[in-house]
TIVO-2410 file (N, C-alpha, C; in nm, 3 decimals):
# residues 129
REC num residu      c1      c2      c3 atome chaine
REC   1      X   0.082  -0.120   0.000     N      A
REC   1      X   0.000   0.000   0.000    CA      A
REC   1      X   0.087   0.126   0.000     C      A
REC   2      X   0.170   0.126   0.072     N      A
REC   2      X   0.306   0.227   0.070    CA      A
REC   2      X   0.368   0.245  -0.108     C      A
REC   3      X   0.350   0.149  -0.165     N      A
REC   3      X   0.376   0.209  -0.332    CA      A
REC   3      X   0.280   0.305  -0.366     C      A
REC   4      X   0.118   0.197  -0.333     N      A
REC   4      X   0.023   0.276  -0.401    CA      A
REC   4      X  -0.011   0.421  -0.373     C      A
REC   5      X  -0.040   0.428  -0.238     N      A
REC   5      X  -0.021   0.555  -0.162    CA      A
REC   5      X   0.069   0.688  -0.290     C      A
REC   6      X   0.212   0.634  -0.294     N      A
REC   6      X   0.303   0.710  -0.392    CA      A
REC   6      X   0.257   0.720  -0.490     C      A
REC   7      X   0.213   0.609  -0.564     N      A
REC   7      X   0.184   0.616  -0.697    CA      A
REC   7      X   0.053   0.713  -0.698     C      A
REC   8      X  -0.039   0.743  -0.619     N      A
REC   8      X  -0.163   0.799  -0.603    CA      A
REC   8      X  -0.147   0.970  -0.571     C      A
REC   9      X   0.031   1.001  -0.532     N      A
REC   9      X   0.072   1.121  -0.458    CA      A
REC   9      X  -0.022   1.165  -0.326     C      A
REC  10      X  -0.067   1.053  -0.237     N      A
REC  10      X  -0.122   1.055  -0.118    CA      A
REC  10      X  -0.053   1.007   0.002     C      A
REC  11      X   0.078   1.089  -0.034     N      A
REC  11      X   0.170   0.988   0.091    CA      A
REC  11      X   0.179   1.100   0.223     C      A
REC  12      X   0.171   1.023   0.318     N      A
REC  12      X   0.169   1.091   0.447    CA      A
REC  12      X   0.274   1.215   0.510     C      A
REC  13      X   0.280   1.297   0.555     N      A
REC  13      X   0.338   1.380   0.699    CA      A
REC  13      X   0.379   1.302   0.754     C      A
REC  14      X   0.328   1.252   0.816     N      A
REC  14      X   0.341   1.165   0.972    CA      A
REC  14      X   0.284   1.039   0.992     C      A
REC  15      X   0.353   0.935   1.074     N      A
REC  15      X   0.279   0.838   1.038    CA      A
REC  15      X   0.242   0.809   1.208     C      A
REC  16      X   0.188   0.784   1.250     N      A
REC  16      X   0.114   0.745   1.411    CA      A
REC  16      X   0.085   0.611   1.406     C      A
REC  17      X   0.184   0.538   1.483     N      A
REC  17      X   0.135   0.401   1.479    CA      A
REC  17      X   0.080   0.359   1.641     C      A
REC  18      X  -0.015   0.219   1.661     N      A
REC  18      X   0.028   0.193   1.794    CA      A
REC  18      X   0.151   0.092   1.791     C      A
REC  19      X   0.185   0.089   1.932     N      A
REC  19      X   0.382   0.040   1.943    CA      A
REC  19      X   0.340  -0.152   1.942     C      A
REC  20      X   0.217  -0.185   1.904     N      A
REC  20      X   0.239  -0.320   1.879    CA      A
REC  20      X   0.347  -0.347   1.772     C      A
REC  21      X   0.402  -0.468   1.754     N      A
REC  21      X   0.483  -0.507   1.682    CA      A
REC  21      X   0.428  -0.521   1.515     C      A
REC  22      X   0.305  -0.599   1.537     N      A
REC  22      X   0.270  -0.572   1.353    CA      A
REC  22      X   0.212  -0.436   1.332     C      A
REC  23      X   0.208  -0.376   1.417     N      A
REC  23      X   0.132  -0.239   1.318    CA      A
REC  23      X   0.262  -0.150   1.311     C      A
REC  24      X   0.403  -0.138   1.423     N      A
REC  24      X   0.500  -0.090   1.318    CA      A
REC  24      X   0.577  -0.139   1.221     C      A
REC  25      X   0.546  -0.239   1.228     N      A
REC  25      X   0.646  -0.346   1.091    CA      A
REC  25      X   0.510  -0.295   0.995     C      A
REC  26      X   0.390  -0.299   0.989     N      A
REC  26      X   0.323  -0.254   0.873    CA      A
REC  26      X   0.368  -0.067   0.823     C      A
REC  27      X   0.360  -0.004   0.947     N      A
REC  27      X   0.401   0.095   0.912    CA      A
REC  27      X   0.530   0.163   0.863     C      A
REC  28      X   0.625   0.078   0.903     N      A
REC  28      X   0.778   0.105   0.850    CA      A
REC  28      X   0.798   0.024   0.706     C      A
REC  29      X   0.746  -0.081   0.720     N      A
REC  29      X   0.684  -0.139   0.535    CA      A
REC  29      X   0.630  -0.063   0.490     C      A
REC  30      X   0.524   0.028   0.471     N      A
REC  30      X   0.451   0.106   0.413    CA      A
REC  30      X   0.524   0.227   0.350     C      A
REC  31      X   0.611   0.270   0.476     N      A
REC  31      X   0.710   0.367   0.423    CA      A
REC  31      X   0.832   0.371   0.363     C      A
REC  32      X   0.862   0.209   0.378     N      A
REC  32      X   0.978   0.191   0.268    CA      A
REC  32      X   0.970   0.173   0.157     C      A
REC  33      X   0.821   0.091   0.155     N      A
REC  33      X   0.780   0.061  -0.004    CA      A
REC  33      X   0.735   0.165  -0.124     C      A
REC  34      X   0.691   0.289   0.039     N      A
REC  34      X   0.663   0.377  -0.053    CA      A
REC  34      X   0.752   0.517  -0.112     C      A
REC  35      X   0.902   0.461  -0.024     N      A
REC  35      X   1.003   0.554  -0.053    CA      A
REC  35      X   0.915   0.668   0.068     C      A
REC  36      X   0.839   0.659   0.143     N      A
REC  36      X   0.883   0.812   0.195    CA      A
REC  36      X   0.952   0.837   0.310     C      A
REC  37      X   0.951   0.972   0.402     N      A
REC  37      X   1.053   1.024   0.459    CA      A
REC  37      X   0.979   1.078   0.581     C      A
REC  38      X   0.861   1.047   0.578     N      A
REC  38      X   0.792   1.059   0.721    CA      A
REC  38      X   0.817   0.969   0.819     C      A
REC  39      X   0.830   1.076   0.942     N      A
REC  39      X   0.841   1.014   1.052    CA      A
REC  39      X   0.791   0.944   1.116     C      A
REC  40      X   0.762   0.763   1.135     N      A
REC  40      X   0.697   0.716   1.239    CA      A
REC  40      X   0.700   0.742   1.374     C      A
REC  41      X   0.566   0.779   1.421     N      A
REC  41      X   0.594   0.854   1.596    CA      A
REC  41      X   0.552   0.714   1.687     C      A
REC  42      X   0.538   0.683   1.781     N      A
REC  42      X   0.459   0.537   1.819    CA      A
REC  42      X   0.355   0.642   1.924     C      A
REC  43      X   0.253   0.573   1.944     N      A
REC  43      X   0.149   0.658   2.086    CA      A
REC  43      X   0.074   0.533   2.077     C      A
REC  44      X   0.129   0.529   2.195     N      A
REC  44      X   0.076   0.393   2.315    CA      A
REC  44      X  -0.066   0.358   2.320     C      A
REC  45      X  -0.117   0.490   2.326     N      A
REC  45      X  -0.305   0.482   2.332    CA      A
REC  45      X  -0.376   0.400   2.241     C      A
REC  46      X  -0.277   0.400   2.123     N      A
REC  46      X  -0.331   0.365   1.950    CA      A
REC  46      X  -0.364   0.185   2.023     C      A
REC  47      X  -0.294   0.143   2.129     N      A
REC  47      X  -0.253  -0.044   2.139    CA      A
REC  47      X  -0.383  -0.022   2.288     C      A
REC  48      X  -0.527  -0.086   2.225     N      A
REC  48      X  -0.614  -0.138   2.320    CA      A
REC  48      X  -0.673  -0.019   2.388     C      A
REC  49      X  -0.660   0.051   2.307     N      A
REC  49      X  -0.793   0.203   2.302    CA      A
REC  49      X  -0.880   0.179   2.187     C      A
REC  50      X  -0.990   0.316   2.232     N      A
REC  50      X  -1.083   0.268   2.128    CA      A
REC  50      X  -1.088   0.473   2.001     C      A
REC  51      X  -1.188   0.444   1.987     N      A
REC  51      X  -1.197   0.579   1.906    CA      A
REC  51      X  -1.150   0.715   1.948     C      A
REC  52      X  -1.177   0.713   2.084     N      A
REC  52      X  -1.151   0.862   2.177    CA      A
REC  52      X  -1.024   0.846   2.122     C      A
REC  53      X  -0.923   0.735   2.173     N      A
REC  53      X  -0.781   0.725   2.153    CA      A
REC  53      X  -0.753   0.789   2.013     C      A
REC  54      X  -0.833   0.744   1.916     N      A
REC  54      X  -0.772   0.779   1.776    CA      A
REC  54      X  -0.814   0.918   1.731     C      A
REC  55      X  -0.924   0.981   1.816     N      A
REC  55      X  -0.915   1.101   1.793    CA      A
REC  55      X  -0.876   1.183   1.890     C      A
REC  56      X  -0.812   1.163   1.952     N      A
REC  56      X  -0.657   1.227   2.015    CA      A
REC  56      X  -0.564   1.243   1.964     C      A
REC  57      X  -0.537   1.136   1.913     N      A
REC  57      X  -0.444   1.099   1.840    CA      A
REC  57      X  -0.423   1.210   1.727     C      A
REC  58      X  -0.501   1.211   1.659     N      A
REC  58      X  -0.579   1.319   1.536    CA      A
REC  58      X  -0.542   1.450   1.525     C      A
REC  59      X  -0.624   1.483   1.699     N      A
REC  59      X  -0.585   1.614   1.716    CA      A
REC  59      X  -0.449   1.663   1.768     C      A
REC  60      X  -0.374   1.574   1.837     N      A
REC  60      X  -0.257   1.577   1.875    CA      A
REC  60      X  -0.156   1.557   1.748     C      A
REC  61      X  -0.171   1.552   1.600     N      A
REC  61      X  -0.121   1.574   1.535    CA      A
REC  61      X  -0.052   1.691   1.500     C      A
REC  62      X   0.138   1.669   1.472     N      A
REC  62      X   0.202   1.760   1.477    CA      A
REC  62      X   0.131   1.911   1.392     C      A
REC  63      X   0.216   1.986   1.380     N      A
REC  63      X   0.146   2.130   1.278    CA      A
REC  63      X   0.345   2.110   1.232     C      A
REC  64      X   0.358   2.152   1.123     N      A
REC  64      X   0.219   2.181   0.984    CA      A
REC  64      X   0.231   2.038   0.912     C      A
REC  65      X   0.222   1.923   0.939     N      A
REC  65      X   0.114   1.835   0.861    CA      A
REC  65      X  -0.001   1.830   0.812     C      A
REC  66      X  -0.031   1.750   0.675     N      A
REC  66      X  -0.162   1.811   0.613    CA      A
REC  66      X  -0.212   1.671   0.599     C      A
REC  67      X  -0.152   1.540   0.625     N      A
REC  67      X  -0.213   1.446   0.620    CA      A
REC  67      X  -0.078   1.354   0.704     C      A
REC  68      X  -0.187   1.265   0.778     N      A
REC  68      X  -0.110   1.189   0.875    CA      A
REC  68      X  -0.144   1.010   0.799     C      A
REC  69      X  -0.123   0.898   0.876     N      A
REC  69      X  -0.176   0.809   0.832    CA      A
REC  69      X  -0.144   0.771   0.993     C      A
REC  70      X  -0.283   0.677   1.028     N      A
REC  70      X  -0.285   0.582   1.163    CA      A
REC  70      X  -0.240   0.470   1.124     C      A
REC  71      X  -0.161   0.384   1.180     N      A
REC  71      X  -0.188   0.233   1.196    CA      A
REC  71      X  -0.222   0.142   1.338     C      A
REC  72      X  -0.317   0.076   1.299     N      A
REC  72      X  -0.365  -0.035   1.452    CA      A
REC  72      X  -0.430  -0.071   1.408     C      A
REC  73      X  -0.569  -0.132   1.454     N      A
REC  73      X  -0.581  -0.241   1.466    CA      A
REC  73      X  -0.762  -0.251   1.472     C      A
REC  74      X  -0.805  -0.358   1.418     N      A
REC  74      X  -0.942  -0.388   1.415    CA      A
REC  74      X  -0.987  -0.414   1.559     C      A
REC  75      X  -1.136  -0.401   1.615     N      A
REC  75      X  -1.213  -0.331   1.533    CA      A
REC  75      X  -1.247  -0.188   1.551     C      A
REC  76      X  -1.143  -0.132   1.616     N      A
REC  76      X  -1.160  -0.022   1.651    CA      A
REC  76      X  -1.139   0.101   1.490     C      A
REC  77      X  -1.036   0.041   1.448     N      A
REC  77      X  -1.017   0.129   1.295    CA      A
REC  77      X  -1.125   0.150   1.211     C      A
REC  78      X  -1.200   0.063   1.198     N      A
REC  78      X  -1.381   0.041   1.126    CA      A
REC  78      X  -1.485   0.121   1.241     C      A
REC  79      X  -1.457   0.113   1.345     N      A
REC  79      X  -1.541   0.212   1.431    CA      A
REC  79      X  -1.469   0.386   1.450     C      A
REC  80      X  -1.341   0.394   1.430     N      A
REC  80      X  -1.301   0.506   1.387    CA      A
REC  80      X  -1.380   0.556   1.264     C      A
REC  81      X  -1.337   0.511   1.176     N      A
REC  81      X  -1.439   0.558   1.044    CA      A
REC  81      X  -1.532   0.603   1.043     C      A
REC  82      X  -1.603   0.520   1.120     N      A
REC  82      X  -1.766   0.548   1.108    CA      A
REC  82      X  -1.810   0.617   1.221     C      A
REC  83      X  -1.737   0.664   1.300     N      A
REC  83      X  -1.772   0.787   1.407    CA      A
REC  83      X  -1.708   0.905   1.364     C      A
REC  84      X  -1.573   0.888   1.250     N      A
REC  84      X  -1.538   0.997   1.166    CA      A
REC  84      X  -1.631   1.066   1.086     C      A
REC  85      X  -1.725   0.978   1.023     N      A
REC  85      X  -1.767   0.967   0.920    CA      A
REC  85      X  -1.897   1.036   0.934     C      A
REC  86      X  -1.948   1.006   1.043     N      A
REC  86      X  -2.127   1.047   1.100    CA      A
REC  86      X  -2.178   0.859   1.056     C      A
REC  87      X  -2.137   0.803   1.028     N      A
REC  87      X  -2.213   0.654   1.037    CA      A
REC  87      X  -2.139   0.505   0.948     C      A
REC  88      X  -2.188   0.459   0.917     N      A
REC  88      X  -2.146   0.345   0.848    CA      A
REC  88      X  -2.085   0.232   0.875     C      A
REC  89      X  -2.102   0.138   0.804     N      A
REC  89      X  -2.004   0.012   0.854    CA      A
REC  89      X  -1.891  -0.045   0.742     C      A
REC  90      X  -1.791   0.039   0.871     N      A
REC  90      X  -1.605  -0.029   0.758    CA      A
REC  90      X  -1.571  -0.113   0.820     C      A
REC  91      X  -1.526  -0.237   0.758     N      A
REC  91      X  -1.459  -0.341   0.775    CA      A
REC  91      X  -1.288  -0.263   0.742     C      A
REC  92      X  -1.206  -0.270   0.818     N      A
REC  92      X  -1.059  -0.232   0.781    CA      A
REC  92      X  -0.952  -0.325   0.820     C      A
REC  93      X  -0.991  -0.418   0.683     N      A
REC  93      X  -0.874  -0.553   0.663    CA      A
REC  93      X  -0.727  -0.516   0.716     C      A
REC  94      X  -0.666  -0.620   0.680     N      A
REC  94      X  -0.552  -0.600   0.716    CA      A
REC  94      X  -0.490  -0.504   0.574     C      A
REC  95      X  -0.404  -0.404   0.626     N      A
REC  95      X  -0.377  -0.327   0.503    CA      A
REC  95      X  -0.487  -0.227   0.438     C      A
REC  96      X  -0.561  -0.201   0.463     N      A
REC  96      X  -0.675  -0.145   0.432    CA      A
REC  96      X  -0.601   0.002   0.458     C      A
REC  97      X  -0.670   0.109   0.365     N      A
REC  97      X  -0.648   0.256   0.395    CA      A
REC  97      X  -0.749   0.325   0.313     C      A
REC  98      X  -0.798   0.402   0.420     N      A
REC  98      X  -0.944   0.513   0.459    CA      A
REC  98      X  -0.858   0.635   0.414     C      A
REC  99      X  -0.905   0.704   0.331     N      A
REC  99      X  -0.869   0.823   0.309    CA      A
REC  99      X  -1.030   0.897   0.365     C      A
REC 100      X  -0.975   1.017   0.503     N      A
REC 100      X  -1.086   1.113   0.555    CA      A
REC 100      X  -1.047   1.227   0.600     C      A
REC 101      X  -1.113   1.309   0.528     N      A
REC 101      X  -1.073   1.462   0.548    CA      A
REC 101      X  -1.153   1.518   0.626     C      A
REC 102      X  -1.075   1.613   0.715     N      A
REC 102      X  -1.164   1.721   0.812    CA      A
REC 102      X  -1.130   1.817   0.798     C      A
REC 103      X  -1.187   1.916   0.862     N      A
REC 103      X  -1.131   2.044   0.791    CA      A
REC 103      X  -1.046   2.063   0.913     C      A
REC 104      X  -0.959   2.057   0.973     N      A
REC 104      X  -0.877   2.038   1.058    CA      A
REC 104      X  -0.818   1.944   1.161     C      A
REC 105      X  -0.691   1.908   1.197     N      A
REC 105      X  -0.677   1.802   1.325    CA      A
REC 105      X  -0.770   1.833   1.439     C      A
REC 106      X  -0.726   1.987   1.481     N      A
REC 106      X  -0.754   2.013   1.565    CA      A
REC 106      X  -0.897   2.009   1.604     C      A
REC 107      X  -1.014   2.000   1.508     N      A
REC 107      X  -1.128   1.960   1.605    CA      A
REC 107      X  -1.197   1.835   1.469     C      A
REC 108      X  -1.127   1.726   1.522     N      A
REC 108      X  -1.174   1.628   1.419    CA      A
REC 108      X  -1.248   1.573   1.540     C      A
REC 109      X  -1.333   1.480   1.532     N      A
REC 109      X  -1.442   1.422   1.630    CA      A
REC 109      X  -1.563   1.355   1.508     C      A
REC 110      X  -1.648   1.341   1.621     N      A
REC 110      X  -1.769   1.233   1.584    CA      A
REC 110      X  -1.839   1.352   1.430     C      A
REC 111      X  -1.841   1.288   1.318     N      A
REC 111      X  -1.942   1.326   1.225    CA      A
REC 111      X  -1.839   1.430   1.139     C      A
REC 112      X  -1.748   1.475   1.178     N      A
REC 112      X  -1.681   1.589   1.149    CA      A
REC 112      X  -1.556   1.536   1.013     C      A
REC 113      X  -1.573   1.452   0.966     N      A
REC 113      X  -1.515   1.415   0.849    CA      A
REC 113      X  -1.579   1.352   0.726     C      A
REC 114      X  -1.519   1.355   0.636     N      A
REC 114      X  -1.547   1.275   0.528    CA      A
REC 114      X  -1.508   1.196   0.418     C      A
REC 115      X  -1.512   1.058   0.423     N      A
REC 115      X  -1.478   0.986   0.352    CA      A
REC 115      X  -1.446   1.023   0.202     C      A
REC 116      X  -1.326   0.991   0.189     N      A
REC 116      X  -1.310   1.054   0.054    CA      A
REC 116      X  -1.296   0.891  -0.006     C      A
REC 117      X  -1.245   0.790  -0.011     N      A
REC 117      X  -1.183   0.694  -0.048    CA      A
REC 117      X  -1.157   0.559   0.066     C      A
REC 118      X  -1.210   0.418   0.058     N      A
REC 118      X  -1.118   0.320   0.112    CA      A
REC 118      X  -1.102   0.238   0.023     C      A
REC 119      X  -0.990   0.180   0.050     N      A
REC 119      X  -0.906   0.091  -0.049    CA      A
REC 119      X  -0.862  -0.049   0.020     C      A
REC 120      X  -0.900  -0.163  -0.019     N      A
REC 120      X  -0.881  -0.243   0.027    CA      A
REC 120      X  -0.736  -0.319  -0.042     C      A
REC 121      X  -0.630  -0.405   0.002     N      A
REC 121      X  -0.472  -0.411  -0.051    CA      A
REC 121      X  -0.554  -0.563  -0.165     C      A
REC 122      X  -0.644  -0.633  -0.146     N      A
REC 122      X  -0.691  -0.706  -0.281    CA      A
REC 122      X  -0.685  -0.640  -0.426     C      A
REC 123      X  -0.736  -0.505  -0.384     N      A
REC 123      X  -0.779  -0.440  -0.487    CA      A
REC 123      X  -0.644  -0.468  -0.627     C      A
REC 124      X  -0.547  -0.475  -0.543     N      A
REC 124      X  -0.380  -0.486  -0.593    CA      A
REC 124      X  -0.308  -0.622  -0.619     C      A
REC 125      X  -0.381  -0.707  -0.556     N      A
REC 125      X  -0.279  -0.779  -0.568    CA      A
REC 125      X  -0.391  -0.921  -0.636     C      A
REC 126      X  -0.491  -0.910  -0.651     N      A
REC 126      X  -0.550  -1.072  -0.716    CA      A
REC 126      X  -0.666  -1.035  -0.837     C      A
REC 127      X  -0.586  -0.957  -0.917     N      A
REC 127      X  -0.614  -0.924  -1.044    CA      A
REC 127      X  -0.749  -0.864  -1.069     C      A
REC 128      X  -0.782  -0.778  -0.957     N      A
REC 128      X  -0.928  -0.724  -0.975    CA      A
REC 128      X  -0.897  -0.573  -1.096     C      A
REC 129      X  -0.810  -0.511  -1.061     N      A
REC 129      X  -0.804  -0.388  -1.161    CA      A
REC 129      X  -0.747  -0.395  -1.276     C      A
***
């Protein structure tokens, strides 16, 4: 996903992982594959928190970043979304990436974004496109 990301010119600022072991090996994969030069930060909250955590997380995003990327963990990432979102139900596979815009970190919360894009890593790799 770290190629596609590049290939799409949607590559991250910052990357916020939680400090479990597969979500920074996904996230330091992501950024090698995708050649970039953002910093992985780790925040603890991201490992066995739920949404509040990730929109902390959000807003506690450095300045001046204009797009961050989370990594962790189901099923809280599909309930992120959809409290980002004002509703819905995301499944967020493994590898999966939600593109959602707010009009700022600083007061991202329940309803206050919008889905621009999710992409599931099939989409790439078992000859659907």
């Amino acid at each position: 996903m770290g190629a596609v990301l590049t290939g799409m010119a949607k590559t991250p600022d910052v990357i916020l992982s939680s400090p479990a072991v597969r979500a920074t090996s996904t996230a330091d994969h992501a950024a090698d594959e995708g050649g970039w030069g953002a910093p992985v930060q780790i925040v603890n909250s991201l490992y066995g928190g739920g949404v509040r955590q990730v929109v902390d997380a959000i807003r506690a995003t450095p300045h001046p970043a204009s797009r961050v990327m989370l990594v962790g963990h189901e099923p809280t990432w599909g309930l992120a979304v959809a409290s980002l979102c004002g509703g819905g139900n995301h499944r967020m596979v493994t590898a999966a990436v939600a593109c959602i815009e707010v009009p700022a970190f600083a007061v991202a919360g329940p309803g206050s974004g919008r889905l621009l894009w999710l992409l599931a890593p099939r989409l790439f790799t078992d000859g659907a496109l």
